[in-house]
Every structure is written in structure tokens, then in C-alpha cells.
BAKE-63065 format. One record per residue (C-alpha): y, x negated, z. Coordinates in steps of 0.25 Angstrom, whole numbers. Layout:
<nodes>
Y|X|Z
...
</nodes>
This chain:
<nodes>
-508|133|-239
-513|144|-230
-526|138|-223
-538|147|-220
-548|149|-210
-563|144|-214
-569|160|-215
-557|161|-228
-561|150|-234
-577|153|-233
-573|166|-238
-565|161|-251
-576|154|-252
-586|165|-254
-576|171|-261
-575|161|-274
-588|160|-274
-591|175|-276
-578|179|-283
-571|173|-293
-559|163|-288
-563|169|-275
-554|184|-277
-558|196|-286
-544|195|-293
-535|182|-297
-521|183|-290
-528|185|-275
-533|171|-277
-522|157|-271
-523|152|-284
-509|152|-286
-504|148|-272
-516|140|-266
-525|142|-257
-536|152|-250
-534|166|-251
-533|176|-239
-545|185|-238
-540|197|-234
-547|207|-224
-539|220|-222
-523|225|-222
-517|234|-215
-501|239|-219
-494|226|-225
-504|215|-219
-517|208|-225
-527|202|-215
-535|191|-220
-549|186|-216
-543|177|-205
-535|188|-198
-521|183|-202
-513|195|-207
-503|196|-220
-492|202|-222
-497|208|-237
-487|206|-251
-499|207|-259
-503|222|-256
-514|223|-266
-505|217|-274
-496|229|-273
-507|241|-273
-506|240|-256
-492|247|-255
-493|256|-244
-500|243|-235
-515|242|-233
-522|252|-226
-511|261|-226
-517|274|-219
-516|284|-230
-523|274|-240
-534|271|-231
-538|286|-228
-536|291|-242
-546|281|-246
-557|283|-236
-556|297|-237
-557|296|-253
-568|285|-251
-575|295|-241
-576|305|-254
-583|295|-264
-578|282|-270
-579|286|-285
-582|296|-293
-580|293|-308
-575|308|-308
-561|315|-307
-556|316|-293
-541|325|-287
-536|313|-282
-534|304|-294
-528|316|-301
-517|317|-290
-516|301|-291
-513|300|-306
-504|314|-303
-496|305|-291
-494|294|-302
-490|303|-313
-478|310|-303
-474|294|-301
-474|286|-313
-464|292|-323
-472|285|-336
-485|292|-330
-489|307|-334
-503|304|-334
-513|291|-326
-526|286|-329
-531|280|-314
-540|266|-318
-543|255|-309
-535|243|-311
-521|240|-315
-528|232|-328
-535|245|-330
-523|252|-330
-516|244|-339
-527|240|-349
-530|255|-352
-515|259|-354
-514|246|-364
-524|254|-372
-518|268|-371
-507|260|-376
-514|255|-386
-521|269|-388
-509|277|-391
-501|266|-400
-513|262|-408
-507|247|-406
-512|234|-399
-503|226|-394
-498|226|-379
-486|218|-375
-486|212|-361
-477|204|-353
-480|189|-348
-483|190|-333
-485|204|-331
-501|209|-327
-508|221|-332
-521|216|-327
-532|208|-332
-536|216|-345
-537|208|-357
-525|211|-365
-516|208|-352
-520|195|-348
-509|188|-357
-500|182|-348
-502|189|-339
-496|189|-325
-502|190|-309
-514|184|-307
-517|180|-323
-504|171|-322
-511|163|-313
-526|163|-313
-528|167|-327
-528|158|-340
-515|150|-345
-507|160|-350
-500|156|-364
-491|166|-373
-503|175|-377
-516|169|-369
-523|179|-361
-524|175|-346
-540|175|-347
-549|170|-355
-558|182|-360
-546|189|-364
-549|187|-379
-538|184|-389
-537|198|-395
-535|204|-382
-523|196|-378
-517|195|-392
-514|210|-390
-505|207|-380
-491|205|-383
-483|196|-374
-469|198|-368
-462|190|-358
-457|200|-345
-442|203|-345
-443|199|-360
-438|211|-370
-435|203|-382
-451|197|-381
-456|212|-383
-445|215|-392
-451|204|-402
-465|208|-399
-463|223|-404
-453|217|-415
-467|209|-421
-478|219|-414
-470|232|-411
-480|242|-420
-492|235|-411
-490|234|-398
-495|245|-392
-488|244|-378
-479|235|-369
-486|234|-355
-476|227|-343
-474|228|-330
-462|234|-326
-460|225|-315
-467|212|-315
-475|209|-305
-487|200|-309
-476|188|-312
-470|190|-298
-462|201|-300
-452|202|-312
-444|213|-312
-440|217|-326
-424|214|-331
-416|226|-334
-420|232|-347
-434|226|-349
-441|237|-346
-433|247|-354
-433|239|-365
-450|238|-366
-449|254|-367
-438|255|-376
-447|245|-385
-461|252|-382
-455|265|-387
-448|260|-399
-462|254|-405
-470|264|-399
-476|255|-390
-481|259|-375
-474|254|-364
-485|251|-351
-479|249|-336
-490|241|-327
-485|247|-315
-498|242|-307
-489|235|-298
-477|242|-298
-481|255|-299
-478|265|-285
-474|250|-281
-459|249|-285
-456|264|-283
-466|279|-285
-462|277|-301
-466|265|-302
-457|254|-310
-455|263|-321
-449|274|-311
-441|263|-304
-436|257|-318
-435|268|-326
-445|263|-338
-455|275|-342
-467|267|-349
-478|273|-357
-489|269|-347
-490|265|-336
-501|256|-327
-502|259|-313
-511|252|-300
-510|246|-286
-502|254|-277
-509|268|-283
-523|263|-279
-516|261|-264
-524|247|-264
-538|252|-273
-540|248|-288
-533|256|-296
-524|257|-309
-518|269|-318
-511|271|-332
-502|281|-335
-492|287|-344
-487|299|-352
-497|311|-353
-498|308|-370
-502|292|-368
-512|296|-356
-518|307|-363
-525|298|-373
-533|291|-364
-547|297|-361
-553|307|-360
-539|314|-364
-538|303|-376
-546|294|-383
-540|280|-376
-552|275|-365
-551|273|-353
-560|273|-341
-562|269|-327
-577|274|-315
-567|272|-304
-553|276|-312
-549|286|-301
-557|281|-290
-555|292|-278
-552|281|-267
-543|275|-275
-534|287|-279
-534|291|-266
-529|278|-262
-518|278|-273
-514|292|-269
-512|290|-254
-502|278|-257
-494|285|-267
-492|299|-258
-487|288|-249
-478|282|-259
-474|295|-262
-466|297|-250
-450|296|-248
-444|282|-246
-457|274|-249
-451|266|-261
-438|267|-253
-447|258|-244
-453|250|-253
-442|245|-259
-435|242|-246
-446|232|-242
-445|227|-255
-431|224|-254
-432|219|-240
-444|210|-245
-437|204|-256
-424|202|-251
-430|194|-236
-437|185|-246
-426|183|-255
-416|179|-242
-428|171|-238
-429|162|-249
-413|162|-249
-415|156|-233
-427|146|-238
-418|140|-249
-430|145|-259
-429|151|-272
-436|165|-272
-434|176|-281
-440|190|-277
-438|203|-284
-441|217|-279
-445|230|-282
-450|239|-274
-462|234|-266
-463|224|-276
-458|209|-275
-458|197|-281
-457|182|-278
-453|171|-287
-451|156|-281
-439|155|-293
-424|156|-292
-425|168|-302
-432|181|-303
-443|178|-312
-440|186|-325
-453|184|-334
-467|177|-333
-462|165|-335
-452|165|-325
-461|171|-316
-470|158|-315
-458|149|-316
-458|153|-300
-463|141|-289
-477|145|-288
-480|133|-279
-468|139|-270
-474|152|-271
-487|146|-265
-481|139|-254
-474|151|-251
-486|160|-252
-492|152|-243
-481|151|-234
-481|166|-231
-495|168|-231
-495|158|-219
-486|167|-213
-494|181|-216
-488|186|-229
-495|186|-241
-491|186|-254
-496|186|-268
-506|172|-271
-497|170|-283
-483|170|-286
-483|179|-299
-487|191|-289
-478|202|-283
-475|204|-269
-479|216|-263
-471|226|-254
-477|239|-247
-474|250|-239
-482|243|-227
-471|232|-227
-462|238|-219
-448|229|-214
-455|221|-203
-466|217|-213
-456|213|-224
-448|203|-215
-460|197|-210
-463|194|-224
-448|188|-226
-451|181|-213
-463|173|-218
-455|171|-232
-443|164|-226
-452|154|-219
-463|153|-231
-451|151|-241
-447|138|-233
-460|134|-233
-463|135|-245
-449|126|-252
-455|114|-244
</nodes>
């Protein structure tokens, strides 16, 4: 267990008392792998520097919005000079025009975006445009997977509600206040599981209003889906008149410019977006054919609203970092640290006699403690967590930190260059040891 100096332990203190748990979301607490915490004081490129000086190589990344590295130069100055302009306005600025312009010239599925706040934001208000349009109730979701923390998708739900939420049975929410009308319009389907939405649009096909998934998994891990899954959800959607959502929070400008869609070649009906286009700011946006996005309001009669949708020092954020994901050879890039990433830990584990699978896409990978690539939910938290722990541990000691819970990706950003990355493989072939004792 990683020890800590006294002023950490006064300050988790102070922190518990004030905020709930001691953190203002769930999955940064060491609930799931022991232990206090690092208080984080500033980044610079790939590293973290907590309150006692140490530096950390950085896999979390804002969990995954942080992709050009912190205080990358052309993020900082795009936000102090829209912060010297005004914070907020509530009013139409340029800047988020040419923002949701940069994302509709990206994402195929998107002709038009709302900007909101959140990724739950996002995803909540494209579930009732669904809703909206259909005239319908029912939303299908899969086990594992996280579309935030309204109430309709807290039914076993993945991340952070996998592990600090409520027990979870077959159609429980993760929270108690979710009441039971609100979960029981969520329809449940295992990930990877054709058949299991098959038979729920062969009992509910002329009410479900929408089938709302990730197109990579990556709040179970990460789960890449099998040959066919994907294809066959919009080839359902279509035939029942049903929407198809993508929550490309995570995935989105992560595993390529078009997102997973662009790289899979799956056109949904909507599609959620967050993270990396707020370039480390809240931020979240829905999107989609110009016909679905021109009911919502003012154009339509489906509400929506947001003070701080928009917000200028956020969009400018979000547009320095995609100008600089625009350029030629950065996915080229990404996906070669990736690769290189995935591939040290994989021959790592081979060394260390430890069964460790990892998948990659992109700057995006994941970690299982299993002989298998986890497949499904269920397979997903079939992986050794106490291994996982030992092994979180293990590399924190050794100045890389990781995601507090195994059902969390692994992040990889542009400020990982080589050198960083095989540090990183460095520190795992000696925490792996460590961590079969």
C-alpha cells in the first residue's frame, strides 16, 4: 500500500469531512484498490505532481479529455485569452459556431450539435429527442457500459456505479432515488450480445424508442465489440424504426478524427460527444442528422437547455485541441504509442509469467488481470481485482498512475512520446512481479 506523508493524510481528512467520501466524483476515490488517494497539485505534458512533490507519469488524463497533455501551450493561451474577454455570457458567441462547425466536418453521423455541459447532459437530452421523434419509451442499454448518472441509465451500469453504486441485479438501478418507473424504461442487453436485443425488439420492438451503446466499451475495461455487433444494432434500429445512439464521450476524437463510427464504419442516428472537445473543461454535445436536430428548441418543440452550454473558455479550449488534432500524422501517432503501449505490457506480462490481457485502440487501452479479453460485463468483473490492486499500487510506487479501479481505461496521449511509454513498460515488468506474489 502506498504510504503517505502526514500533510496527505491531514488533507484527506479536511477533505471527508467537507466533501462527500472525501472527492467530488466516485471513481477518483481508493475504494476499489485501498488506500489514500494522491492530491494532485499541477501537470505539465504526460506528468501529475502531487502534494508531496513526487511526479507521475499520467494514464488517467482526465480520464481521457487531457489528450494533447496538461498545459499544453496552445490550450493554456486560448483560455487565458478567452478568460480575459468574459467567463459567460448566456449569449451567442463566434467561437462555439465554429466548435460545433469543427465537429460536424468530423463525425459522419453529425450534420448538426447542441454544446451542453456533461457527457450525462449529452446523453440524457439525446434519449429524449429519441424519445421525441419516436413517440416511444423504452431505451435499451447494455450491462457495463456508462452514459452518466441520469436516472434512466444507472441500471447496471458500468465505471464508477459498478463499484460504489448500489448492488446491481438484472433491472436495479445503481442508486437508490432512481424510482422504479425510471429504471423500468430501460431495457437491458448484455455487450457483444445480438441475440439479447433481438428478443428484446421481438417482445418490445414498437416501443423502444432507441438503443444507446458504446461503440467501444470502455467503462468495463475496455471491450472492444466482436465483428458484427455493431452493424447488426443498426440494421435492427432501422428495421423497427428505432434510433440508434453512439456515446462517443470517450471515444470520440480519441481512437481517430471520426470517431469510432469513422473508424468502424457504423453511421448511428445520434451521437453524444465530451472529454477530449472541452481540451480538460466540462463539456458535452449531441449530435446528428439536420431532421433529428432541428426538433429540438427553439428550432422544435423538444426542450433543452443549458446558462453555461457554450461557455466561451471552454470552446475555446475545445477548439485549440482539435486544430491540433487536425494536423497530418496525429492519429498516425497516437495509434503508434498505442500499439507500442500495449504490446510492452503484453511481452511484460509474458516475462512475469502473469496473465494479462490488453486491447488497443487508438490512445485508448485496456487492462484485464484474465487469460481472455473480457467480452461482456460480466466477463469484465470476472478479472483479479485484488491483482489489479497490487498491481496499481505497484506502479504507483514507481511514478505511474493508473485508473483506482480496474473496470477503467487506460489512457494514451500525444504527450506520451516513446521514452515515456517505455518508462511505463519499465515500471510494469517489475509491478507485475510484484504483484503475482
Amino acid at each position: 500500500m502506498t504510504r503517505h506523508s502526514e500533510a496527505t493524510q491531514q488533507w484527506w481528512e479536511r477533505a471527508r469531512h467537507a466533501i462527500p467520501g472525501g472527492v467530488n466524483s466516485p471513481v477518483r476515490a481508493f475504494g476499489a484498490v485501498g488506500g489514500t488517494p494522491v492530491f494532485i497539485v499541477r501537470g505539465q505534458g504526460p506528468y501529475v505532481y502531487d502534494l508531496e512533490g513526487r511526479r507521475y507519469i499520467d494514464l488517467v488524463q482526465s480520464w481521457g479529455a487531457v489528450i494533447l497533455g496538461h498545459a499544453h501551450p496552445a490550450v493554456t493561451e486560448a483560455v487565458k485569452r478567452a478568460a480575459a474577454d468574459g467567463t459567460s455570457f448566456g449569449m451567442p458567441t463566434t467561437a462555439e459556431v465554429e466548435l460545433a462547425e469543427t465537429i460536424a466536418g468530423a463525425i459522419p453521423s453529425v450534420e448538426m450539435v447542441r454544446l451542453v455541459n456533461s457527457g450525462t447532459e449529452a446523453v440524457m437530452s439525446a434519449v429524449r429527442l429519441a424519445r421525441a421523434v419516436t413517440g416511444r419509451p423504452y431505451v435499451v442499454k447494455f450491462e457495463g457500459c456508462y452514459h452518466g448518472h441520469s436516472d434512466g441509465m444507472l441500471v447496471r451500469a458500468g465505471s464508477g456505479a459498478a463499484v460504489y453504486g448500489a448492488p446491481q441485479g438484472t433491472s436495479s438501478p445503481a442508486s437508490p432515488g432512481v424510482s422504479p418507473g425510471a429504471a423500468g424504461e430501460t431495457l437491458l442487453a448484455r455487450y457483444n450480445h445480438l441475440s439479447d436485443v433481438e428478443a428484446l425488439f421481438d417482445r418490445w420492438g414498437d416501443r423502444i424508442a432507441a438503443v444507446v451503446v458504446e461503440p467501444v466499451a470502455a467503462n468495463m475495461g475496455v471491450v472492444l465489440p466482436e465483428p458484427g455487433f455493431l452493424e447488426g444494432l443498426r440494421e435492427l434500429t432501422r428495421r423497427h424504426g428505432s434510433l440508434l445512439i453512439f456515446d462517443e464521450v470517450i471515444t470520440g476524437f480519441r481512437v481517430g478524427w471520426s470517431g469510432a463510427q469513422g473508424r468502424l464504419g457504423v453511421t448511428p442516428d445520434l451521437t453524444c460527444l465530451g472529454k477530449v472537445i472541452g481540451g480538460g473543461l466540462p463539456v458535452g454535445a449531441y449530435g446528428g442528422p439536420r431532421a433529428l436536430m432541428e426538433q429540438v428548441a427553439p428550432a422544435g418543440p423538444v426542450y433543452q437547455a443549458g446558462t453555461l452550454s457554450g461557455n466561451p473558455i471552454t470552446v475555446a479550449a475545445g477548439l485549440a485541441v482539435l486544430r491540433e488534432l487536425a494536423r497530418p500524422g496525429v492519429y498516425e501517432r497516437l495509434e503508434a504509442l498505442g500499439q507500442r503501449l500495449a504490446e510492452g505490457l503484453r511481452q511484460s506480462a509474458r516475462e512475469a509469467g502473469v496473465a494479462l490481457s490488453v486491447v488497443q485502440m487508438g490512445g485508448l487501452v485496456g487492462i484485464a488481470f484474465a487469460e481472455a479479453a473480457p467480452t461482456d460485463f460480466d466477463s469484465a468483473r470476472a478479472a483479479d481485482a485484488g491483482r489489479y490492486a497490487r498491481f496499481f499500487h505497484a506502479m504507483l510506487e514507481r511514478g505511474v498512475h493508473l485508473a483506482p479501479a480496474m473496470l477503467e481505461a487506460v489512457f494514451v496521449g500525444l504527450a506520451h512520446d516513446e521514452a515515456v511509454v517505455d518508462a511505463v513498460v519499465e515500471a510494469a515488468q517489475a509491478a507485475l512481479i510484484e504483484s503475482a506474489r
